[in-house]
PDB file as gemmi writes it, atoms N, CA and C in Angstrom:
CRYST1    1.000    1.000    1.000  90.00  90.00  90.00 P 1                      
ATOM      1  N   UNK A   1      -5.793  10.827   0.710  1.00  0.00           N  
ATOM      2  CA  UNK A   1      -5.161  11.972   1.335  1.00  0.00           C  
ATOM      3  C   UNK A   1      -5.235  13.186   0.414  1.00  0.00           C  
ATOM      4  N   UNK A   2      -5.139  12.838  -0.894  1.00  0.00           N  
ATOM      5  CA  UNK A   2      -5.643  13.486  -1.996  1.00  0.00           C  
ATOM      6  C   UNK A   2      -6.517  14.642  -1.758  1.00  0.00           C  
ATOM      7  N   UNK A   3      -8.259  13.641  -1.756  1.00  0.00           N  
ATOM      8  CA  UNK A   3      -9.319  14.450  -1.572  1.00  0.00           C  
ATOM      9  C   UNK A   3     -10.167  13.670  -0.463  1.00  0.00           C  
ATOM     10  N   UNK A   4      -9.518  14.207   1.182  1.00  0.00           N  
ATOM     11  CA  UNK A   4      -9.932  13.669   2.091  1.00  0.00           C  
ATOM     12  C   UNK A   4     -11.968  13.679   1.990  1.00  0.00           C  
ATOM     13  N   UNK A   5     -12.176  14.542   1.265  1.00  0.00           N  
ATOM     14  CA  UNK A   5     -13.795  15.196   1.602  1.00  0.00           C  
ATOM     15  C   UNK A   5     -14.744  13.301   0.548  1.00  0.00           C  
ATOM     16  N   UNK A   6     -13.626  13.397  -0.179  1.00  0.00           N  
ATOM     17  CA  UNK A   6     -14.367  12.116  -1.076  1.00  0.00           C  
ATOM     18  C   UNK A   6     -14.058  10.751  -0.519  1.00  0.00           C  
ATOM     19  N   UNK A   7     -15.034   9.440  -1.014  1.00  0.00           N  
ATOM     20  CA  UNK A   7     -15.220   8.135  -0.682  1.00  0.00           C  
ATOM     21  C   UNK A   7     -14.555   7.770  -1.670  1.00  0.00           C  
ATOM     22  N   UNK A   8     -13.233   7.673  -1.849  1.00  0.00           N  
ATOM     23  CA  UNK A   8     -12.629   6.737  -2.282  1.00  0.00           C  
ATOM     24  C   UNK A   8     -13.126   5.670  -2.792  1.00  0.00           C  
ATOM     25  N   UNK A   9     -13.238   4.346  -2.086  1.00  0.00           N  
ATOM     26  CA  UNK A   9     -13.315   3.221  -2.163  1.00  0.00           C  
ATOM     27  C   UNK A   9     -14.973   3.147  -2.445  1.00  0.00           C  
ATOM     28  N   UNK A  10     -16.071   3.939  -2.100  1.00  0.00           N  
ATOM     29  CA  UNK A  10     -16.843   3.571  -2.469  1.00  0.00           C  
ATOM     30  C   UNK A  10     -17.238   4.069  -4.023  1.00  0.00           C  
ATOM     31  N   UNK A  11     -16.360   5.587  -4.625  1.00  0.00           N  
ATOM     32  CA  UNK A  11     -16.648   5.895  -5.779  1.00  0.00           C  
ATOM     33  C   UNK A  11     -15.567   4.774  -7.332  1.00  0.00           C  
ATOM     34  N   UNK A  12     -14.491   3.950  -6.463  1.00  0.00           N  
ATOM     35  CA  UNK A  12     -14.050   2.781  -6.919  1.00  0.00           C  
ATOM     36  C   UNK A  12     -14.951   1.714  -7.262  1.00  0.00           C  
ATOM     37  N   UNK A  13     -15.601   1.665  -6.285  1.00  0.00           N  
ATOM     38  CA  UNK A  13     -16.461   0.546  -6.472  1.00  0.00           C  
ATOM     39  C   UNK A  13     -17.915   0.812  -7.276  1.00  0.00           C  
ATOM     40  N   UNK A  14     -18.165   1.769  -7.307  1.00  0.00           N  
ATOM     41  CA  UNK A  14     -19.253   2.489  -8.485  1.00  0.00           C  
ATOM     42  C   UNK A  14     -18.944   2.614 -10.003  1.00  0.00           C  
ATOM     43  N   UNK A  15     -17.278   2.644 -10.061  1.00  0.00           N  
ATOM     44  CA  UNK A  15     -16.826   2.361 -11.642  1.00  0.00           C  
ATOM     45  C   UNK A  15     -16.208   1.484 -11.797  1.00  0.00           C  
ATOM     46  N   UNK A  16     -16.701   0.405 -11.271  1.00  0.00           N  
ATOM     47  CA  UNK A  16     -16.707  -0.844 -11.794  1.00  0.00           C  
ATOM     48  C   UNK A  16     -14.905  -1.576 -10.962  1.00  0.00           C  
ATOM     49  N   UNK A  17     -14.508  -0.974 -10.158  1.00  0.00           N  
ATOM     50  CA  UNK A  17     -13.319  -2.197 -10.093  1.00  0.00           C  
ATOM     51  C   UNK A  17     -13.500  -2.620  -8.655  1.00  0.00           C  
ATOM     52  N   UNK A  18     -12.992  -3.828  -8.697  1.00  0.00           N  
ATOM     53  CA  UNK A  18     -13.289  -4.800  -7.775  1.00  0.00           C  
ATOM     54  C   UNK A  18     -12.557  -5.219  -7.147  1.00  0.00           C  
ATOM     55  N   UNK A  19     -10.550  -4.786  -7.858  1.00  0.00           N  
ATOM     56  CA  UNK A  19      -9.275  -5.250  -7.069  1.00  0.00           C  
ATOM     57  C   UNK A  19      -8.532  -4.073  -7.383  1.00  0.00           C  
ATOM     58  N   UNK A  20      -7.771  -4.375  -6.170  1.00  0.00           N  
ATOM     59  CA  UNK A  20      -6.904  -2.861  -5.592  1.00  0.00           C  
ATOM     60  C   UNK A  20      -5.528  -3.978  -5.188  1.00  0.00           C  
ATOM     61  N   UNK A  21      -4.243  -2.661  -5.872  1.00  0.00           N  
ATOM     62  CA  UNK A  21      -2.934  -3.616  -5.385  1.00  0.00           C  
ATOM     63  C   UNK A  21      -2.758  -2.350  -4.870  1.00  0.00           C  
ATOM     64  N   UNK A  22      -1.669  -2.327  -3.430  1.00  0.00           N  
ATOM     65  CA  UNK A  22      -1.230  -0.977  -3.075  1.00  0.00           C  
ATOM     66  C   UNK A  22       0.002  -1.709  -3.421  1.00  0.00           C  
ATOM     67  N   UNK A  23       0.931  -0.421  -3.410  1.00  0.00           N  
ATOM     68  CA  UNK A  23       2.652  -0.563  -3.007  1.00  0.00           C  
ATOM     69  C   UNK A  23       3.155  -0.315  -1.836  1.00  0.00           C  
ATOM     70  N   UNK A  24       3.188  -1.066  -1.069  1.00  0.00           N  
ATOM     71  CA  UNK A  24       3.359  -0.423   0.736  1.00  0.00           C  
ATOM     72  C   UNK A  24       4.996  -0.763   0.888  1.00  0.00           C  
ATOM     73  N   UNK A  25       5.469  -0.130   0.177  1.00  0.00           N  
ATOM     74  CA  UNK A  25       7.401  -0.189   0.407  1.00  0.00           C  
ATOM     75  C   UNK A  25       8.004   0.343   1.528  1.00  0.00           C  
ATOM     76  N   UNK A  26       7.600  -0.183   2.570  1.00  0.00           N  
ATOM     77  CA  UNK A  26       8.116   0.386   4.164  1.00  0.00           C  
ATOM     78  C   UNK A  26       7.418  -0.646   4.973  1.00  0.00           C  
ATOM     79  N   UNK A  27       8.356  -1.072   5.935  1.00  0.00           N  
ATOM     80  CA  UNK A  27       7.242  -1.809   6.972  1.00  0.00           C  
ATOM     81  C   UNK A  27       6.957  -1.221   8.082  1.00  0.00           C  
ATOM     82  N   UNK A  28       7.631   0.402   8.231  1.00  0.00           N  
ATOM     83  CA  UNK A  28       7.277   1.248   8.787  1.00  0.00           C  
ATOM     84  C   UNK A  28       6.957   2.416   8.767  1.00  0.00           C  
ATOM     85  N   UNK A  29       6.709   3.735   9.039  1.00  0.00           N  
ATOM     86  CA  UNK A  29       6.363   5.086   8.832  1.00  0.00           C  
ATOM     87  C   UNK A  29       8.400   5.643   8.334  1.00  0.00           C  
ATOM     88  N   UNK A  30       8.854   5.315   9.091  1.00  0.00           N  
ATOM     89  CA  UNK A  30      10.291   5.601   8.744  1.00  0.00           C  
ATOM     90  C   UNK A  30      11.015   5.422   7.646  1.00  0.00           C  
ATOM     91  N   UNK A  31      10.555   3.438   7.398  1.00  0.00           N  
ATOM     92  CA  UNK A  31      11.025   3.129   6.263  1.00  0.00           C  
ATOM     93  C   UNK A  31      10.294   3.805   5.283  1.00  0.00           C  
ATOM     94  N   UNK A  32       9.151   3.832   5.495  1.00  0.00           N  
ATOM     95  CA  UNK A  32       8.434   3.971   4.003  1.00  0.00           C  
ATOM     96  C   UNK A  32       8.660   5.602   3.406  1.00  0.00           C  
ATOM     97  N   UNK A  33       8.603   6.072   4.751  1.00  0.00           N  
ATOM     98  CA  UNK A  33       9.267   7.901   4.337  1.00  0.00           C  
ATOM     99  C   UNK A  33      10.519   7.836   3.425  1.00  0.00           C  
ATOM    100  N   UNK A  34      11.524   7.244   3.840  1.00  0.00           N  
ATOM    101  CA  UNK A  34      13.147   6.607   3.195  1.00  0.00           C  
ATOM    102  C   UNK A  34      13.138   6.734   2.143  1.00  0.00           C  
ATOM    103  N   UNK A  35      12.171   5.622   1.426  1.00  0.00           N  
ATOM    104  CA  UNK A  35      11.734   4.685   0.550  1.00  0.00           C  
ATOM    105  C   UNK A  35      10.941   5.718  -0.847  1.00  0.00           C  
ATOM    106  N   UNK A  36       9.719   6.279  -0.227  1.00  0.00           N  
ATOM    107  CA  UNK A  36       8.852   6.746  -0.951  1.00  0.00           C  
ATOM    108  C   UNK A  36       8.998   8.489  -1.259  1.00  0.00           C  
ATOM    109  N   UNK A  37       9.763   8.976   0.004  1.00  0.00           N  
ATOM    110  CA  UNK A  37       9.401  10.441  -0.152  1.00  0.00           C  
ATOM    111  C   UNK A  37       8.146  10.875  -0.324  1.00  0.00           C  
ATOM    112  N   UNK A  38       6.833  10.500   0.353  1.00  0.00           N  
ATOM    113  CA  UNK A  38       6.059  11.205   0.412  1.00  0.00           C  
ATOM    114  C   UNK A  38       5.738  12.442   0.460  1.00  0.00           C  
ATOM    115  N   UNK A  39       4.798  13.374  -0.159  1.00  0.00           N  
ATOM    116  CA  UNK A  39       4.388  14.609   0.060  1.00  0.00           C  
ATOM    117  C   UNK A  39       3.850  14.666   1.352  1.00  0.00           C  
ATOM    118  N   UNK A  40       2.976  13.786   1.408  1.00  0.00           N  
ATOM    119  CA  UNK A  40       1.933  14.287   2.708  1.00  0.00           C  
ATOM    120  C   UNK A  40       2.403  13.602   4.091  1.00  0.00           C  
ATOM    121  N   UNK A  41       1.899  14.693   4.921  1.00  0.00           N  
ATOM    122  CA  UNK A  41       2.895  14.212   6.223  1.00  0.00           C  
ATOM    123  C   UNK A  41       1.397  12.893   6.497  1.00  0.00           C  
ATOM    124  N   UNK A  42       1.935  11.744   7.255  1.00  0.00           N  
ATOM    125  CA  UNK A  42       1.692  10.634   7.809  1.00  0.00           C  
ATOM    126  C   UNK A  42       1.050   9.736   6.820  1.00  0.00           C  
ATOM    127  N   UNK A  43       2.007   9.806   5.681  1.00  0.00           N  
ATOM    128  CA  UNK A  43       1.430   8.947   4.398  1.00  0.00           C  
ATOM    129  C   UNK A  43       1.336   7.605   4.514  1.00  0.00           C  
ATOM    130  N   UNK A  44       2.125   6.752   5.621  1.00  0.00           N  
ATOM    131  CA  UNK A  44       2.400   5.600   5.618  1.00  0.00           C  
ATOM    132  C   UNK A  44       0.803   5.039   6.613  1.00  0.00           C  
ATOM    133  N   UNK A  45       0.188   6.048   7.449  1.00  0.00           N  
ATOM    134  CA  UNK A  45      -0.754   5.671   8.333  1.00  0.00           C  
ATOM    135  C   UNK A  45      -2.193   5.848   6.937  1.00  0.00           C  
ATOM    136  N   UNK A  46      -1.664   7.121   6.342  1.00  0.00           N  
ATOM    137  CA  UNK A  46      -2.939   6.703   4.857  1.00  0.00           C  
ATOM    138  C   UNK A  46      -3.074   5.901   4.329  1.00  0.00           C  
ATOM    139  N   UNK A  47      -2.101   5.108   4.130  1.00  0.00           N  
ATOM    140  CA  UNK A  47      -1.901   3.896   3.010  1.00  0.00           C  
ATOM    141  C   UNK A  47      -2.815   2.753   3.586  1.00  0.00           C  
ATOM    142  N   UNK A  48      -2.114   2.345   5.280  1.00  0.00           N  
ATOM    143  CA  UNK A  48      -2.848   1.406   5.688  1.00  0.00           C  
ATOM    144  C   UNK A  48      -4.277   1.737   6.056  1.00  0.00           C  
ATOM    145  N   UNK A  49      -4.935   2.994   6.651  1.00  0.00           N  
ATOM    146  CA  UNK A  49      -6.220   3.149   6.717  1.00  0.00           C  
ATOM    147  C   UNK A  49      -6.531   2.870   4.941  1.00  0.00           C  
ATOM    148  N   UNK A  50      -6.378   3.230   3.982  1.00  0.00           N  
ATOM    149  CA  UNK A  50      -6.961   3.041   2.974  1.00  0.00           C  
ATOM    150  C   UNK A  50      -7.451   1.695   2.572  1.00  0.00           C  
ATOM    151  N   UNK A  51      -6.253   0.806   2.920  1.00  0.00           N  
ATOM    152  CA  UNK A  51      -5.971  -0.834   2.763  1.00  0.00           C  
ATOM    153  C   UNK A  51      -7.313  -1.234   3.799  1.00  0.00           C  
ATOM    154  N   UNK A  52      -7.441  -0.809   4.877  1.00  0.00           N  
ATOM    155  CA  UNK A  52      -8.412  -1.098   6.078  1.00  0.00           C  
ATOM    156  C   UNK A  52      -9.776  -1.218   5.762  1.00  0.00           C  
ATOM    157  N   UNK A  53      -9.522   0.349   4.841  1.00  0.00           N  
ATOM    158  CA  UNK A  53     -11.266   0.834   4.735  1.00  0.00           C  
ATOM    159  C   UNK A  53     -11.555  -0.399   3.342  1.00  0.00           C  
ATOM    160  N   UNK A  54     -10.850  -0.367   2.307  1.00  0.00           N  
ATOM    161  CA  UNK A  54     -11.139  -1.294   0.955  1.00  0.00           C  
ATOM    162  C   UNK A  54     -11.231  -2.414   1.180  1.00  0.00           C  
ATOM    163  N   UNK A  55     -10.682  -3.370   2.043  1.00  0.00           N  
ATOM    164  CA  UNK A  55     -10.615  -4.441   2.075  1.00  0.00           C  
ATOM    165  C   UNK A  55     -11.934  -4.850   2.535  1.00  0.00           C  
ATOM    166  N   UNK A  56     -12.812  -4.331   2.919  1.00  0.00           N  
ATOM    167  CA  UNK A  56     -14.086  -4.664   3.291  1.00  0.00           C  
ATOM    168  C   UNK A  56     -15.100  -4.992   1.928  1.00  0.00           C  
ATOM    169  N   UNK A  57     -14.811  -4.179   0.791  1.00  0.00           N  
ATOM    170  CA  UNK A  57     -15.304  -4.291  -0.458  1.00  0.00           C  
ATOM    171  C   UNK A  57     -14.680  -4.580  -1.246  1.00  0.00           C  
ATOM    172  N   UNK A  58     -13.471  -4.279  -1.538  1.00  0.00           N  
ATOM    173  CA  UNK A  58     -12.531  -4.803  -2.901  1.00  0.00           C  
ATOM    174  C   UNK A  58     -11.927  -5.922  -2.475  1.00  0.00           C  
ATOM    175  N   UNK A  59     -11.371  -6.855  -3.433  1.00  0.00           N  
ATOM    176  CA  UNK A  59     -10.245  -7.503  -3.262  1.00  0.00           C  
ATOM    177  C   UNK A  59      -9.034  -6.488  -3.083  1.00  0.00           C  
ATOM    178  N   UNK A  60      -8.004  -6.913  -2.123  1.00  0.00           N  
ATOM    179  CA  UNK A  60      -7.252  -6.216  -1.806  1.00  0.00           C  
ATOM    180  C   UNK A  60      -5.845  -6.921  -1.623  1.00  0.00           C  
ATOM    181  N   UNK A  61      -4.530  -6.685  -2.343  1.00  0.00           N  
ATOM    182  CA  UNK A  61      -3.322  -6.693  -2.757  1.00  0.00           C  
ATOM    183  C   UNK A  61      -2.072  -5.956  -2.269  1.00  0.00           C  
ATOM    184  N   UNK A  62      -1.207  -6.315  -1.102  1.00  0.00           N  
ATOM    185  CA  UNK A  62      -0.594  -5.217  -0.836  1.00  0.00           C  
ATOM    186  C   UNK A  62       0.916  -6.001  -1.748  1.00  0.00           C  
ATOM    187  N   UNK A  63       1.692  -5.032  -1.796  1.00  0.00           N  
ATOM    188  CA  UNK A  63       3.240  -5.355  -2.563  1.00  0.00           C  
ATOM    189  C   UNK A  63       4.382  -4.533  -1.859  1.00  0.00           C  
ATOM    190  N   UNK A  64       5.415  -5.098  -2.406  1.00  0.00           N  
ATOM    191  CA  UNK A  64       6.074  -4.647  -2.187  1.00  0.00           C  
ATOM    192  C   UNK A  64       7.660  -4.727  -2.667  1.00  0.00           C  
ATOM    193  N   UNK A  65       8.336  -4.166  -3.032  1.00  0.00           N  
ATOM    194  CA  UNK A  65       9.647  -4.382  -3.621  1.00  0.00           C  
ATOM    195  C   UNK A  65      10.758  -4.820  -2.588  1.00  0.00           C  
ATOM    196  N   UNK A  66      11.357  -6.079  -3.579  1.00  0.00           N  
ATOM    197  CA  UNK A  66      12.604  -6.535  -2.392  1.00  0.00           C  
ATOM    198  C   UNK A  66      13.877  -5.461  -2.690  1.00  0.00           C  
ATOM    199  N   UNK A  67      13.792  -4.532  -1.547  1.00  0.00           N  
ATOM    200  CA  UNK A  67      14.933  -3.765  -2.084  1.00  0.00           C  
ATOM    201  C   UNK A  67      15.747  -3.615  -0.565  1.00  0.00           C  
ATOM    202  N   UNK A  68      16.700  -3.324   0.015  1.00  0.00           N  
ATOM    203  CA  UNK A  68      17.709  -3.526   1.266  1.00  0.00           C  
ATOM    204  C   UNK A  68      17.198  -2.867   2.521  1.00  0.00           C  
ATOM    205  N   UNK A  69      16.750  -1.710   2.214  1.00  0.00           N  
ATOM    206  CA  UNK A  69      16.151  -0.515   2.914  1.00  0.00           C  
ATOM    207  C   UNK A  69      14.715  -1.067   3.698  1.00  0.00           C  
ATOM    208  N   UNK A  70      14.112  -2.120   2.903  1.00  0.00           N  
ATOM    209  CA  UNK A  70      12.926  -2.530   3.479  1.00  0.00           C  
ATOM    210  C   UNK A  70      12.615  -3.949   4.157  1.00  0.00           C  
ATOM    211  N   UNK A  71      12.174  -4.743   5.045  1.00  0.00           N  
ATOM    212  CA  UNK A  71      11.920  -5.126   5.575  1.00  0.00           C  
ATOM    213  C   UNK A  71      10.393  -6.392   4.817  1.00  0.00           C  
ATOM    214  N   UNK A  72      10.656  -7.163   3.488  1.00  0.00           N  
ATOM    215  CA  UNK A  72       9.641  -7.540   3.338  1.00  0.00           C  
ATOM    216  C   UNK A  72       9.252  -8.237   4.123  1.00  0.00           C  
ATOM    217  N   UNK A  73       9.590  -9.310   4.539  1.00  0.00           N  
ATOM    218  CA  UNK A  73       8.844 -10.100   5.312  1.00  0.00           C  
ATOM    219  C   UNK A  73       8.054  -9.339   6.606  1.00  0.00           C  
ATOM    220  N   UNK A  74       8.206  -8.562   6.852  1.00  0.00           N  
ATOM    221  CA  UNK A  74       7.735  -7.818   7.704  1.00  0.00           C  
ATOM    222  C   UNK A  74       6.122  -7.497   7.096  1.00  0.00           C  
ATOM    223  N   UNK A  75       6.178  -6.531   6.242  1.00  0.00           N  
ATOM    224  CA  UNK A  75       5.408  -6.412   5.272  1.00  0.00           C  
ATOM    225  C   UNK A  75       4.509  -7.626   4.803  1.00  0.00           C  
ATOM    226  N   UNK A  76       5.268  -8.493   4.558  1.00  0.00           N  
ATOM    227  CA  UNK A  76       4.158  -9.798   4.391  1.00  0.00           C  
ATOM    228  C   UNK A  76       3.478 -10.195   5.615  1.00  0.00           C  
ATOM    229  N   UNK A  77       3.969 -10.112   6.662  1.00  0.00           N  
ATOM    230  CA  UNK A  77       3.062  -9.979   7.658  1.00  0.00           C  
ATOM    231  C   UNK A  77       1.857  -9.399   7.936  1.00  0.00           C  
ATOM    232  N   UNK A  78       2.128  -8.154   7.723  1.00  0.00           N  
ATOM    233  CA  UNK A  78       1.171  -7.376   8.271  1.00  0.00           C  
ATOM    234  C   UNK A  78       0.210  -7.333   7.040  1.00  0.00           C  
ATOM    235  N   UNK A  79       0.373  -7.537   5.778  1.00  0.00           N  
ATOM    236  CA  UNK A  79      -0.885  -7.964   5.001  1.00  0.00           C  
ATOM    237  C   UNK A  79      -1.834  -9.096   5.340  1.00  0.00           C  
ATOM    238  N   UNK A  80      -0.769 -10.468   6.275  1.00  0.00           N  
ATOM    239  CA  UNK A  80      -1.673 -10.980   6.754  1.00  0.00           C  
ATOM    240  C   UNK A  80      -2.259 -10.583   7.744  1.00  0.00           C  
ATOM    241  N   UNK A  81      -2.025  -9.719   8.814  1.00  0.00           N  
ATOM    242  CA  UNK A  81      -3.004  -9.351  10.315  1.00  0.00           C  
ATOM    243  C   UNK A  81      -3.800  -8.512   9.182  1.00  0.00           C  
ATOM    244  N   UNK A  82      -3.880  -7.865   7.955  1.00  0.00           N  
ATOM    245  CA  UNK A  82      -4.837  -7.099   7.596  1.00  0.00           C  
ATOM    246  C   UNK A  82      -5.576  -7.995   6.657  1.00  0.00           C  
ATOM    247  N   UNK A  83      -5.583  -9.207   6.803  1.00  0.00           N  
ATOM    248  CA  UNK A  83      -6.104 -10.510   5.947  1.00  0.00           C  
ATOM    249  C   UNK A  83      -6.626  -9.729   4.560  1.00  0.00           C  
ATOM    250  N   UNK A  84      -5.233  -9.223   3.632  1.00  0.00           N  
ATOM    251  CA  UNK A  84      -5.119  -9.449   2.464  1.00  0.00           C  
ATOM    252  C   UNK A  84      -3.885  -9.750   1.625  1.00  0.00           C  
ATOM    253  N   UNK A  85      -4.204  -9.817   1.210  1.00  0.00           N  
ATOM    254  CA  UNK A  85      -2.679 -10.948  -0.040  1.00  0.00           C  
ATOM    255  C   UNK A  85      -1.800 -10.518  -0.157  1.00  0.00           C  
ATOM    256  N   UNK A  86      -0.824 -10.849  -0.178  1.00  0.00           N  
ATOM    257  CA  UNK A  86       0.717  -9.869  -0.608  1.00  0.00           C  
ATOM    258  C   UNK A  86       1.393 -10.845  -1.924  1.00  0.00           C  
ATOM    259  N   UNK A  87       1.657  -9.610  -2.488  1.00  0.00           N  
ATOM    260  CA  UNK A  87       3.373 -10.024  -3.438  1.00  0.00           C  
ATOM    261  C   UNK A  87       4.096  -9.488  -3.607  1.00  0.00           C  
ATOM    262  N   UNK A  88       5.318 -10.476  -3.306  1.00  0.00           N  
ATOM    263  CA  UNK A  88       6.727  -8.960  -3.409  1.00  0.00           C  
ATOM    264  C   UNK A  88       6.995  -9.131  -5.229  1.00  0.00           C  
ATOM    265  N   UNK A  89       7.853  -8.251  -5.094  1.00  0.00           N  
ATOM    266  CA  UNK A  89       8.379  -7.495  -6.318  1.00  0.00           C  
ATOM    267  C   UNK A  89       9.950  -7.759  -6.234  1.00  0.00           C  
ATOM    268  N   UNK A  90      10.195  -7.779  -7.378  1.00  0.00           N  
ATOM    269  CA  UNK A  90      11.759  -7.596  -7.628  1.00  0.00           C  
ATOM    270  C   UNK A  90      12.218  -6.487  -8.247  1.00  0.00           C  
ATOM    271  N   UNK A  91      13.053  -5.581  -7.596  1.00  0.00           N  
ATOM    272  CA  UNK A  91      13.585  -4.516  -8.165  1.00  0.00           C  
ATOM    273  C   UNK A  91      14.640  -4.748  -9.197  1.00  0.00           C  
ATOM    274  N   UNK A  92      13.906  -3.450 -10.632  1.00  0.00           N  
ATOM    275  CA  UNK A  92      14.326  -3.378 -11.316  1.00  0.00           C  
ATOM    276  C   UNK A  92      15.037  -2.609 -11.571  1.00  0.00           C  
ATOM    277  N   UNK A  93      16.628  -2.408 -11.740  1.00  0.00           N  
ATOM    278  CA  UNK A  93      16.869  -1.109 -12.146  1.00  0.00           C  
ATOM    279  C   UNK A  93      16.688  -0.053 -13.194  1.00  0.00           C  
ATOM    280  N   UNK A  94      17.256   1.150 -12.869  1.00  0.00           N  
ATOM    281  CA  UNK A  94      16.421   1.921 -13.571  1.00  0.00           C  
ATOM    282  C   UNK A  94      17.825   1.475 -15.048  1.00  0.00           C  
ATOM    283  N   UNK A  95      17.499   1.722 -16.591  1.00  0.00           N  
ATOM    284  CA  UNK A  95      18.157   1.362 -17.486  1.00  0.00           C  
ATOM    285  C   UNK A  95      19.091   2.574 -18.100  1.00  0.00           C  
ATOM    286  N   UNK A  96      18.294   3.828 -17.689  1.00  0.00           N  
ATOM    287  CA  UNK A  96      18.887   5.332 -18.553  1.00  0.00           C  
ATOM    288  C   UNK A  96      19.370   5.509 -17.469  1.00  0.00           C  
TER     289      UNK A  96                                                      
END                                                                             
């Protein structure tokens, strides 16, 4: 969403990496707005086209933090209809 004009995933795959973890902390456009505060409007539909387009070439990793607001298992789902791997996370708090 960055630099819509560039190939991402294929200039990834030209310097050498081969696995991609996203953080998809929403199991929806709502939650993940909540959650993330995105800059860019329809960040949650970028994330998964991104996950869509990579998974064809990279290994691909989605995550996600168990935190109240979100819905993992949900989330673990839908990494599987996008047949790639998930792991949740445990939230850490912040220490300062």
């Amino acid at each position: 969403m960055l630099n819509p004009a560039r190939e991402v995933v294929t200039e990834l795959e030209e310097a050498g990496v081969d696995e991609v973890s996203v953080s998809l902390n929403g199991q929806n456009e709502e939650a993940y707005n909540k959650v993330c505060r995105p800059v860019f409007a329809h960040a949650y539909e970028g994330v998964l086209e991104f996950i869509w387009k990579a998974k064809e070439s990279l290994d691909m990793e989605i995550t996600a933090v168990r935190i109240p607001e979100i819905d993992v298992s949900d989330i673990e789902r839908q990494a599987s209809q996008l047949g790639v791997r998930f792991r949740p996370r445990e939230y850490v708090p912040c220490f300062y």
